[in-house]
Structure formats: structure tokens, C-alpha cells
Biopython code that builds the backbone (N, CA, C, O; Angstrom):
import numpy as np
from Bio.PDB.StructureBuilder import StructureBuilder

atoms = [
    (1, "UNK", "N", (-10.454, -23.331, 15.897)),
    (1, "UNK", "CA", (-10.772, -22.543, 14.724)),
    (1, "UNK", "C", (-9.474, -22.121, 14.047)),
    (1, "UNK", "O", (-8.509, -21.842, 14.759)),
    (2, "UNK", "N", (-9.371, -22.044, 12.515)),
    (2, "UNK", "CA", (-8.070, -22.135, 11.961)),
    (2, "UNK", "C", (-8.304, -20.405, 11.516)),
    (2, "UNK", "O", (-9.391, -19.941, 11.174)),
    (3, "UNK", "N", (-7.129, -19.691, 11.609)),
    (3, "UNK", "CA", (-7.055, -18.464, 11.336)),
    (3, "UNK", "C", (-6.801, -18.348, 9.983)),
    (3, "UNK", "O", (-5.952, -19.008, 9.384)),
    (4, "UNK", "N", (-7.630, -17.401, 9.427)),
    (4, "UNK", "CA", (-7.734, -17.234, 8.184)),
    (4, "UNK", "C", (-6.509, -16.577, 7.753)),
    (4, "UNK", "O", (-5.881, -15.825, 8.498)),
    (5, "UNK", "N", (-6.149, -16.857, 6.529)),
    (5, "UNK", "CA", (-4.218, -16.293, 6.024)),
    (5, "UNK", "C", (-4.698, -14.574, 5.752)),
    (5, "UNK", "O", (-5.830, -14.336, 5.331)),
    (6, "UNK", "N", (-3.840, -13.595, 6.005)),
    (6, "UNK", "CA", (-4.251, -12.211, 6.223)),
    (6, "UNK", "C", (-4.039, -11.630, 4.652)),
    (6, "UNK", "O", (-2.929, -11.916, 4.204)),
    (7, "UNK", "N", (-5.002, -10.780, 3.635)),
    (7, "UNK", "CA", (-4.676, -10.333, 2.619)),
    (7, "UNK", "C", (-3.704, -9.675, 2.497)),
    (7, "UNK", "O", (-2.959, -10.050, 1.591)),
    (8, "UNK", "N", (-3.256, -8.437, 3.304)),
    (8, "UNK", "CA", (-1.675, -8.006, 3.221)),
    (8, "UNK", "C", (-0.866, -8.745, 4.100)),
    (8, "UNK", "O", (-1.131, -9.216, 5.206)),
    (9, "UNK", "N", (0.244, -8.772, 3.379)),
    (9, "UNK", "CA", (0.867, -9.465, 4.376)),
    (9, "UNK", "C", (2.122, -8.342, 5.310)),
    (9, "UNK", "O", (3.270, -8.771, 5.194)),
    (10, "UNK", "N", (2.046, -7.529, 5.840)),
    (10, "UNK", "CA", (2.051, -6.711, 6.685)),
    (10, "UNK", "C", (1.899, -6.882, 7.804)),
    (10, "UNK", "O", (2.518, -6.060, 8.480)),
    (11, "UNK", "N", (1.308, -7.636, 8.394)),
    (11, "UNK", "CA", (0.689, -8.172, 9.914)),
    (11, "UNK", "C", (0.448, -7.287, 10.786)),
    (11, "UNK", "O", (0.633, -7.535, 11.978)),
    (12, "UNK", "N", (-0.010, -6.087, 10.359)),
    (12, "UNK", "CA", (-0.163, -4.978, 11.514)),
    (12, "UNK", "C", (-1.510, -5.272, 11.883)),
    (12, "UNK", "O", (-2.155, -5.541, 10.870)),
    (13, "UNK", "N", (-2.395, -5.348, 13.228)),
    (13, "UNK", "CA", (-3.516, -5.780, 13.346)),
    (13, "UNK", "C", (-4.608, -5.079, 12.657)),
    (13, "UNK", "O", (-4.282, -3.945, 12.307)),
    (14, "UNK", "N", (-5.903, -5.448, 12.338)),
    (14, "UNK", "CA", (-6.615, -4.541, 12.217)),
    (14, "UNK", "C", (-7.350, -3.687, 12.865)),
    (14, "UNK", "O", (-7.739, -2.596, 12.448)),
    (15, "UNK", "N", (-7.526, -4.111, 13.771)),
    (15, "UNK", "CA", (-8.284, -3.191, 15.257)),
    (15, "UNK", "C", (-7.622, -2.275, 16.020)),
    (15, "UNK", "O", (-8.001, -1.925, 17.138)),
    (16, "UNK", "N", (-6.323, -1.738, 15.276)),
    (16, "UNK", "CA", (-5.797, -0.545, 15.701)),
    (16, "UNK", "C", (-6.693, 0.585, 15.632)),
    (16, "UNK", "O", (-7.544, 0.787, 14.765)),
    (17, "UNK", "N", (-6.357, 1.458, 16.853)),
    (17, "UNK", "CA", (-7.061, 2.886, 16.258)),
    (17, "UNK", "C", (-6.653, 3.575, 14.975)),
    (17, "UNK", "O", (-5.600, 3.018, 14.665)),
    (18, "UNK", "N", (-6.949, 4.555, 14.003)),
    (18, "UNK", "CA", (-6.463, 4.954, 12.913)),
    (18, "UNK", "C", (-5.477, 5.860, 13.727)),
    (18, "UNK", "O", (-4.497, 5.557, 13.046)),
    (19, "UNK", "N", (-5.034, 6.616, 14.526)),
    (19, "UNK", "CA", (-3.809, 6.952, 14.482)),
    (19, "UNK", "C", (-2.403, 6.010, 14.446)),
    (19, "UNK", "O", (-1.312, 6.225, 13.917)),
    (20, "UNK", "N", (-2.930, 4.834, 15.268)),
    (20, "UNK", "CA", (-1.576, 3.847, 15.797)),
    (20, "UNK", "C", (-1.134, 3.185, 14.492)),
    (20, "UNK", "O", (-0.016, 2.868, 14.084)),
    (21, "UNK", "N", (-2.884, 3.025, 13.736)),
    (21, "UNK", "CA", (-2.170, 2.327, 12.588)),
    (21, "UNK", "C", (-1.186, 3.090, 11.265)),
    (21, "UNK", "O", (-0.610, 2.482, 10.363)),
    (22, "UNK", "N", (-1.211, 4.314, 11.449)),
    (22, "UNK", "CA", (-0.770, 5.311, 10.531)),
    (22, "UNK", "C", (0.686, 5.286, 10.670)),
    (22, "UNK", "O", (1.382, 5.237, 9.655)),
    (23, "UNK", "N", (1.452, 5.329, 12.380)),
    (23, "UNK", "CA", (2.448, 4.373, 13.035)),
    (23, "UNK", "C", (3.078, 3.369, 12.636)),
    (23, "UNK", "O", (4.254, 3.225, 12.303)),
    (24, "UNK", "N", (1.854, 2.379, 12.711)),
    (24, "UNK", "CA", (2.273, 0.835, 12.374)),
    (24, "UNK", "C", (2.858, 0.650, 10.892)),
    (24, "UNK", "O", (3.868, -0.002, 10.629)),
    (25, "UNK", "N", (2.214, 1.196, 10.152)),
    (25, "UNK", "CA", (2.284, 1.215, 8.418)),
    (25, "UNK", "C", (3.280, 1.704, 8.390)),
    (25, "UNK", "O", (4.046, 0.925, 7.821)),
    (26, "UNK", "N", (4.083, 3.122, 8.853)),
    (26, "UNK", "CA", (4.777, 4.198, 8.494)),
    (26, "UNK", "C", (6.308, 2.969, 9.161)),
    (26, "UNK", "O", (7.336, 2.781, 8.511)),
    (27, "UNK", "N", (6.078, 2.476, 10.230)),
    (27, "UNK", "CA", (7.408, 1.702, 10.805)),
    (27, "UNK", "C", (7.460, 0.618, 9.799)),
    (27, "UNK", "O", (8.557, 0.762, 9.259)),
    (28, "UNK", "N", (6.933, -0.263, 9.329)),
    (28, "UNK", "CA", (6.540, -1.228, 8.502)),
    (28, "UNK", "C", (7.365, -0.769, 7.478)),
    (28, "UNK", "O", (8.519, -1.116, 7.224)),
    (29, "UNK", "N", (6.281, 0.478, 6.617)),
    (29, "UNK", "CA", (7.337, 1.707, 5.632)),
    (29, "UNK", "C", (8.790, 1.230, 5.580)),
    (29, "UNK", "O", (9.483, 0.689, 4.719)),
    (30, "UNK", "N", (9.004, 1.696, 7.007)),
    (30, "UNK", "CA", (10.633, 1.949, 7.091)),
    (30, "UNK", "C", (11.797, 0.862, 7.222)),
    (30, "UNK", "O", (12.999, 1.092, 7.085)),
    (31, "UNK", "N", (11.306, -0.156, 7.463)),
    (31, "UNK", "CA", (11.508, -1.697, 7.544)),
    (31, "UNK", "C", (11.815, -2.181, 6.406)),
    (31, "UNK", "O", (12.810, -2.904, 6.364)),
    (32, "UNK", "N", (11.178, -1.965, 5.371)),
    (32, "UNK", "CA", (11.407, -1.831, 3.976)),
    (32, "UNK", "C", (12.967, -2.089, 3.254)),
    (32, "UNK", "O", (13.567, -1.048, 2.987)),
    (33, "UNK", "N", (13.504, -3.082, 2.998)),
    (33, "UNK", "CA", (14.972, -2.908, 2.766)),
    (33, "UNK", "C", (14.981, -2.028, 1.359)),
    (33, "UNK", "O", (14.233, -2.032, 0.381)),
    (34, "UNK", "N", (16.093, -1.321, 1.681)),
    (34, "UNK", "CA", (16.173, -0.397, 0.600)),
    (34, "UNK", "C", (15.921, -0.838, -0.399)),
    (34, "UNK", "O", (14.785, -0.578, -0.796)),
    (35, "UNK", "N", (16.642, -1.547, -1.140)),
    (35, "UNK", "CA", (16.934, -2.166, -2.245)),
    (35, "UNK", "C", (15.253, -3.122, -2.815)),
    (35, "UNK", "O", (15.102, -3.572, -3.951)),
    (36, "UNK", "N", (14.537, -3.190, -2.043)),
    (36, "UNK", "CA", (12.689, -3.426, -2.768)),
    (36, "UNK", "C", (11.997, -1.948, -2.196)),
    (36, "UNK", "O", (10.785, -1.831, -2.018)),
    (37, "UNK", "N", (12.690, -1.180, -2.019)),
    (37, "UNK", "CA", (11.812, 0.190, -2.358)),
    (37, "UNK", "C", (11.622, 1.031, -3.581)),
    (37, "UNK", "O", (12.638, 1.443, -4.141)),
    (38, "UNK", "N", (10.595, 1.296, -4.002)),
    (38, "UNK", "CA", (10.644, 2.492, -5.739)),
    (38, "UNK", "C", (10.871, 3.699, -4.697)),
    (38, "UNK", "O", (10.599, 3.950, -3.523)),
    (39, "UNK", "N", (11.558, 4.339, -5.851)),
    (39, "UNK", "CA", (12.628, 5.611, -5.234)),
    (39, "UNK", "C", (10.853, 6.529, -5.019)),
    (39, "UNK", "O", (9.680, 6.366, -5.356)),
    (40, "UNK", "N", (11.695, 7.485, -4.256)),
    (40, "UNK", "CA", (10.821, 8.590, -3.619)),
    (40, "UNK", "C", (9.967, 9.107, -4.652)),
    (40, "UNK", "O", (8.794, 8.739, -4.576)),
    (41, "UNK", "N", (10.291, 9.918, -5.659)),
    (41, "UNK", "CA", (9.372, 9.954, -6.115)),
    (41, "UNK", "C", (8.402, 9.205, -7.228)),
    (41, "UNK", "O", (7.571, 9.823, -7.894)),
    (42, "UNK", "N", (8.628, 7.814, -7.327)),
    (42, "UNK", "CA", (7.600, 6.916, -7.919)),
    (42, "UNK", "C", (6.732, 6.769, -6.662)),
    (42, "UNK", "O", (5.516, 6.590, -6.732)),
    (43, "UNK", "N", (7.429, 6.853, -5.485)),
    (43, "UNK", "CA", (6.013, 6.454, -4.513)),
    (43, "UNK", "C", (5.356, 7.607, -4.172)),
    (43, "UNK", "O", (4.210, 7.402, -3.770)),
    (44, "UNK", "N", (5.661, 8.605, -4.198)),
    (44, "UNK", "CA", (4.659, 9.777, -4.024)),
    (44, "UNK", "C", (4.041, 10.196, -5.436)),
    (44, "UNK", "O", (3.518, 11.304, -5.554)),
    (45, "UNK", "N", (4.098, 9.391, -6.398)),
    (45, "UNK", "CA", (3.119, 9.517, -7.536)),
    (45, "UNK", "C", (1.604, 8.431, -7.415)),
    (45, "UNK", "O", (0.379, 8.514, -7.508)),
    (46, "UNK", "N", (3.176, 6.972, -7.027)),
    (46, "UNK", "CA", (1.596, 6.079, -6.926)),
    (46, "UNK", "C", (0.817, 6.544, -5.168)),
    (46, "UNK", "O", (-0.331, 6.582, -4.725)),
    (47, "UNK", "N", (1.472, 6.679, -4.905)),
    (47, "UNK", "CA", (0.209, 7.235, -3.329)),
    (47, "UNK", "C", (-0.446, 8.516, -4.049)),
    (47, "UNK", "O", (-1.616, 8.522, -3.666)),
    (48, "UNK", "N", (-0.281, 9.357, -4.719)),
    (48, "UNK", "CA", (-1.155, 10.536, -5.545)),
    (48, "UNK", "C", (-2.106, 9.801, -6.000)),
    (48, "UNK", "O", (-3.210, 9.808, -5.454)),
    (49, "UNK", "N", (-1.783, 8.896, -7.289)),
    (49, "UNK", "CA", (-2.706, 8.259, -8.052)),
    (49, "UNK", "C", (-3.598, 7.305, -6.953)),
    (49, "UNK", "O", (-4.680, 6.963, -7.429)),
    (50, "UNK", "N", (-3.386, 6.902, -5.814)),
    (50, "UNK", "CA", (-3.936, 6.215, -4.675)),
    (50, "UNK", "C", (-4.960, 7.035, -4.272)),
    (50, "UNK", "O", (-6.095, 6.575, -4.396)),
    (51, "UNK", "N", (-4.803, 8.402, -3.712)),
    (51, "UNK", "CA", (-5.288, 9.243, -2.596)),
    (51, "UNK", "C", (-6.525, 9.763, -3.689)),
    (51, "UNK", "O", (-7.455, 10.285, -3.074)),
    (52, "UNK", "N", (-6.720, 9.723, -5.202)),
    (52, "UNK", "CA", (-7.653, 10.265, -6.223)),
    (52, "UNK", "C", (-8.318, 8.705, -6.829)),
    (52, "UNK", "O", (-8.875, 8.526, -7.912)),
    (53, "UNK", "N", (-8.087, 7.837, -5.901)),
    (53, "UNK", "CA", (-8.843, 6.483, -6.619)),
    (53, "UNK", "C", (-10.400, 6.327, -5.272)),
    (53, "UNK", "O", (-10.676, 6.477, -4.082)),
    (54, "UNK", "N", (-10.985, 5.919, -6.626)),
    (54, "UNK", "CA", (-12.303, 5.221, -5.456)),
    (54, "UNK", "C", (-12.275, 4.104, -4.414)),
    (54, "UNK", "O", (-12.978, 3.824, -3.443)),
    (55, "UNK", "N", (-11.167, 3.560, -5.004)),
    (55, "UNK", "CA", (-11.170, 2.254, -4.087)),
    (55, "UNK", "C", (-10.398, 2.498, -2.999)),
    (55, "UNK", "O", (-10.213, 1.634, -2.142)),
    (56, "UNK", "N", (-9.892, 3.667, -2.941)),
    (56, "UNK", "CA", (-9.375, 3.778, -1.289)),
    (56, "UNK", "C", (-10.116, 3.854, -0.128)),
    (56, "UNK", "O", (-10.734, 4.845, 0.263)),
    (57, "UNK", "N", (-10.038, 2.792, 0.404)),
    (57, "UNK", "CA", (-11.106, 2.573, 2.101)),
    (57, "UNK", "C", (-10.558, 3.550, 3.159)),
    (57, "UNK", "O", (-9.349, 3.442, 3.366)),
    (58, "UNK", "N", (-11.110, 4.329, 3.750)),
    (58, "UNK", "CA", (-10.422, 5.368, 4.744)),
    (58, "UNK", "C", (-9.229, 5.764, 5.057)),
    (58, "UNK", "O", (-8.547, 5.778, 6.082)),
    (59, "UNK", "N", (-9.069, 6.188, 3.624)),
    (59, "UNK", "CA", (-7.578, 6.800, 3.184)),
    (59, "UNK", "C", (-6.501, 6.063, 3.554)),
    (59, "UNK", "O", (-5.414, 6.637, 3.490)),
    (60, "UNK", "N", (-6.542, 4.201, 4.166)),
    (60, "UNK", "CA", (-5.474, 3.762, 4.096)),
    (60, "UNK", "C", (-5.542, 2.118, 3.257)),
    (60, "UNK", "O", (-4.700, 1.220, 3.270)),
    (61, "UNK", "N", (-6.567, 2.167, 2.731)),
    (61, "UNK", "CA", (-6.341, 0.347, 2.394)),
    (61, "UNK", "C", (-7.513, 0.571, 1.016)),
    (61, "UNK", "O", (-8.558, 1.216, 0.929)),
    (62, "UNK", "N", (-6.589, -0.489, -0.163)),
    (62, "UNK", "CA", (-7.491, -0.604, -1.319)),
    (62, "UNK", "C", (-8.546, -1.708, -1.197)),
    (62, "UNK", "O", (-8.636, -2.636, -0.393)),
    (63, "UNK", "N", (-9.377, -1.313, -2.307)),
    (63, "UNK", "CA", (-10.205, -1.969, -1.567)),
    (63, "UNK", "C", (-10.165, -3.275, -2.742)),
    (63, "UNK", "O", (-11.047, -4.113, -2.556)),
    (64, "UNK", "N", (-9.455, -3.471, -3.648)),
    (64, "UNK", "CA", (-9.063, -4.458, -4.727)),
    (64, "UNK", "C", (-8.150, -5.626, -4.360)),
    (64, "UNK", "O", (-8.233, -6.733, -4.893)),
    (65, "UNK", "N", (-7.165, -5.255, -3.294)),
    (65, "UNK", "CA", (-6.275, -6.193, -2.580)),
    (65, "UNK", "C", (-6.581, -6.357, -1.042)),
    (65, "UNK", "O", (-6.815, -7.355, -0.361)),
    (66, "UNK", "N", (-6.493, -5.021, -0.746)),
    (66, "UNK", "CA", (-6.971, -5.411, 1.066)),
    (66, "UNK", "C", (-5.724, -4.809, 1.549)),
    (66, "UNK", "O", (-5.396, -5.112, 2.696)),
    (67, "UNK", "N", (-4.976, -4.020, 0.895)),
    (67, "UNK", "CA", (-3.098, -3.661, 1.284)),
    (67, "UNK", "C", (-3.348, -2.735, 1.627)),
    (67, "UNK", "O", (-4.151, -1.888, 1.238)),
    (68, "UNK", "N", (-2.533, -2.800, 2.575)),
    (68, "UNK", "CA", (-2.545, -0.704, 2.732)),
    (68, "UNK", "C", (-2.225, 0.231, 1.576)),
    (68, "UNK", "O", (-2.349, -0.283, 0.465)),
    (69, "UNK", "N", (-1.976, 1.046, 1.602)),
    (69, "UNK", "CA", (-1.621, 1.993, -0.109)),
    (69, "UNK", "C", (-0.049, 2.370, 0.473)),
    (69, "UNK", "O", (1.047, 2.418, -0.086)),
    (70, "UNK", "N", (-0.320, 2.514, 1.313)),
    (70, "UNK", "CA", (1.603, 3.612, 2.086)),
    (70, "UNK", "C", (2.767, 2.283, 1.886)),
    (70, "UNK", "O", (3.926, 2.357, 1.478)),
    (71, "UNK", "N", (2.007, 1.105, 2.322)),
    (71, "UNK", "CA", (2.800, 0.187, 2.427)),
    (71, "UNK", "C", (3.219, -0.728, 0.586)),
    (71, "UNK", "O", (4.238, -1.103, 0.006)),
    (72, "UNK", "N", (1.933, -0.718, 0.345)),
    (72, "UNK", "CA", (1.930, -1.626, -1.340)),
    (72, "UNK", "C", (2.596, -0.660, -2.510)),
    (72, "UNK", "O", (3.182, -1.080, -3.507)),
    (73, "UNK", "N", (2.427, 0.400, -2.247)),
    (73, "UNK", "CA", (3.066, 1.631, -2.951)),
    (73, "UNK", "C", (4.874, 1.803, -2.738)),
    (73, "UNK", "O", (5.673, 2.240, -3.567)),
    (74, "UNK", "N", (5.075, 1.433, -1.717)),
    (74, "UNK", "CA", (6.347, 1.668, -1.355)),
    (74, "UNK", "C", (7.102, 0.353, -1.726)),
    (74, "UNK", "O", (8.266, 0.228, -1.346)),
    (75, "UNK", "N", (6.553, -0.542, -2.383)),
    (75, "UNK", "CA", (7.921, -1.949, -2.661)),
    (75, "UNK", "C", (7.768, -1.767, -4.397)),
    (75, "UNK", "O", (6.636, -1.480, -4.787)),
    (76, "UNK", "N", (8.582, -1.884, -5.178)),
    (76, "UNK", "CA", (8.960, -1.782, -6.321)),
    (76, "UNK", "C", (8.126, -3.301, -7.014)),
    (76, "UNK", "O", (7.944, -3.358, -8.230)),
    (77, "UNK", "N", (7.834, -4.049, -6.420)),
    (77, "UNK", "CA", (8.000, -5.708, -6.801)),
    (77, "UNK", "C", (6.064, -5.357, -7.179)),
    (77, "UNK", "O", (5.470, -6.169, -7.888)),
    (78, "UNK", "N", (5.403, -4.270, -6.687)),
    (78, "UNK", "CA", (4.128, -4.229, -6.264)),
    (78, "UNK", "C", (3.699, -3.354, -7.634)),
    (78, "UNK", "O", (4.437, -2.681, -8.353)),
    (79, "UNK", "N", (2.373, -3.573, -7.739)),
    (79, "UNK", "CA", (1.792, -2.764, -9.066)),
    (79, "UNK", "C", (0.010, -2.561, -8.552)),
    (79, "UNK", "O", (-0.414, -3.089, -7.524)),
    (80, "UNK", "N", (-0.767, -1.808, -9.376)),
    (80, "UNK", "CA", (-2.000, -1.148, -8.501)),
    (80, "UNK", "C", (-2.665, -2.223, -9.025)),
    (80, "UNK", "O", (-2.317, -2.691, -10.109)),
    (81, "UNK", "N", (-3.766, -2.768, -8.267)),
    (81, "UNK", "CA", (-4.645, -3.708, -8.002)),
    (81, "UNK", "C", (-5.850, -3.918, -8.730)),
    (81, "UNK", "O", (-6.440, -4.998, -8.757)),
    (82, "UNK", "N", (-6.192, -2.953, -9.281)),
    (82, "UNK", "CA", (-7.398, -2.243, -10.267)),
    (82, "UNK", "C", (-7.383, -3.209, -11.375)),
    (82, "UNK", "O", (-6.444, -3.305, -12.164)),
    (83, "UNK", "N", (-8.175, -3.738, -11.402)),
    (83, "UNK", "CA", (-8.777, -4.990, -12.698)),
    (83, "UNK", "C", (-8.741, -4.308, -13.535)),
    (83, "UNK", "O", (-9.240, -3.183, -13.513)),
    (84, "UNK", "N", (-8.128, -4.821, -14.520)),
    (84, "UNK", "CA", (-7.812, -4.477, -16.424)),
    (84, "UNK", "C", (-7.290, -2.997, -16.408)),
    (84, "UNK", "O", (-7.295, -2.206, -17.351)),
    (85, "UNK", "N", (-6.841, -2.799, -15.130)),
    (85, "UNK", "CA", (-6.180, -1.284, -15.187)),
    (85, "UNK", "C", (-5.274, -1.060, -14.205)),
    (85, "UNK", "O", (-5.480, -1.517, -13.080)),
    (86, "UNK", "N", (-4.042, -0.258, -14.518)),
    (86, "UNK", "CA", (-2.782, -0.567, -13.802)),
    (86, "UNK", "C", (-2.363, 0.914, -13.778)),
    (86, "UNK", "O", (-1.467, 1.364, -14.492)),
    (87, "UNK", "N", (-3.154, 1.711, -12.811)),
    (87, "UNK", "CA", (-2.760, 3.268, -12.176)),
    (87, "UNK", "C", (-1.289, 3.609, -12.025)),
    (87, "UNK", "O", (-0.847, 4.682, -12.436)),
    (88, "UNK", "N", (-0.631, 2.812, -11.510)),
    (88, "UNK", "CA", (0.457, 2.704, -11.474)),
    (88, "UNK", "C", (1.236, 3.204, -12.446)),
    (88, "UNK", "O", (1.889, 4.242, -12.337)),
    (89, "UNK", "N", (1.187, 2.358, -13.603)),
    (89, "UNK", "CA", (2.214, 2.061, -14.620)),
    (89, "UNK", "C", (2.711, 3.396, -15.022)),
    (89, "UNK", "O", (3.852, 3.579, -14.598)),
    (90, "UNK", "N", (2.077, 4.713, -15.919)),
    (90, "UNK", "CA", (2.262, 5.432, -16.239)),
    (90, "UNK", "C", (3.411, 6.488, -15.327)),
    (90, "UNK", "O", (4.246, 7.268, -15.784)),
    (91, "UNK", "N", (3.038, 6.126, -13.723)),
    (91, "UNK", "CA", (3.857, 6.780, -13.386)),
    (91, "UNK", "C", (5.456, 6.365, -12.851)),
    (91, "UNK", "O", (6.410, 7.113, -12.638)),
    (92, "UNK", "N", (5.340, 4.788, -12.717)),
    (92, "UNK", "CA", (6.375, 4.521, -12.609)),
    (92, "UNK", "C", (7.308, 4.554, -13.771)),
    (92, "UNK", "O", (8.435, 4.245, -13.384)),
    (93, "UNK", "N", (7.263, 4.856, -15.262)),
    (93, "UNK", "CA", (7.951, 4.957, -16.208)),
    (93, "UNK", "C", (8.592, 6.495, -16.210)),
    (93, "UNK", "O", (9.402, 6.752, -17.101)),
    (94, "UNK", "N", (8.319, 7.322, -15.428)),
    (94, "UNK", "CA", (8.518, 8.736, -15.703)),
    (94, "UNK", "C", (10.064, 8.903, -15.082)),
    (94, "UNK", "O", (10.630, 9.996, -15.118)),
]
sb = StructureBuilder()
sb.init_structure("model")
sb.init_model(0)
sb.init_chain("A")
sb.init_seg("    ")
for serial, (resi, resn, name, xyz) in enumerate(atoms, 1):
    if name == "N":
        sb.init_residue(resn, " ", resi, " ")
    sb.init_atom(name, np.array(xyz, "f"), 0.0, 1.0, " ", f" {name:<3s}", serial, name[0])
structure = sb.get_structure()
């Protein structure tokens, strides 16, 4: 059986408990080379605009891409997932 290619590409499993994975994401986070991270506070705007969207699946994964939010929020290269609408944008210009 051929393994299906994973929507984030993150590779943290999914059958973590929700604490380990909060862990997994947050080390992942930090792994992050500086230089493809949006500075601190663009990512604590788009995780705001994240944590007040519907499509967040149990406060860690959208439900438009399949990414985590801690993790897709934190690379600069990344923009919000939301068809014909881009949550994002407004705040990364500030």
C-alpha cells in the first residue's frame, strides 16, 4: 500500500496526544530558520486572526489546508488558506 503524501508538510504524526503535539509543533516552530520566519509580531496577529476563524479544527489545524496554524503562521513564504479571502494580508502589512 503506497502512503499517501501528508498535507502539511511538517511530519509530526497525527496520532499524537494533543499535549505532545503542542510540543511537536512548538519544536518544529523553533526549527524554523530565522531568516523564513515573519517577525513576532506578524505571527501573533496571524495566529489572532487564526484563533477567531471557523476553520480552526481543535485549536491547532485549518481546516482549508490541513497545516497546523502555529506552524503555517510562523514562515513568511505562507499566507491564510481561506478561498477568495486572505486573513492574513491586512495584518502582515502593519
Amino acid at each position: 500500500m503506497q502512503k499517501e503524501n501528508p498535507i502539511c508538510l511538517c511530519q509530526i504524526p497525527a496520532d499524537l496526544q494533543k499535549s505532545e503535539m503542542f510540543k511537536a509543533i512548538a519544536n518544529y516552530v523553533n526549527q524554523i530558520p530565522e531568516e523564513l520566519r515573519t517577525e513576532d509580531r506578524i505571527y501573533e496577529r496571524r495566529l489572532m486572526a487564526c484563533s477567531q476563524c471557523d476553520a480552526l479544527i481543535g485549536g491547532l489545524t485549518c481546516k482549508y489546508c490541513g497545516c497546523f496554524v502555529l506552524a503555517r503562521a510562523r514562515k513568511k513564504s505562507q499566507s491564510c488558506p481561506m478561498p477568495g479571502k486572505d486573513c492574513w494580508e491586512k495584518m502582515d502589512n502593519y
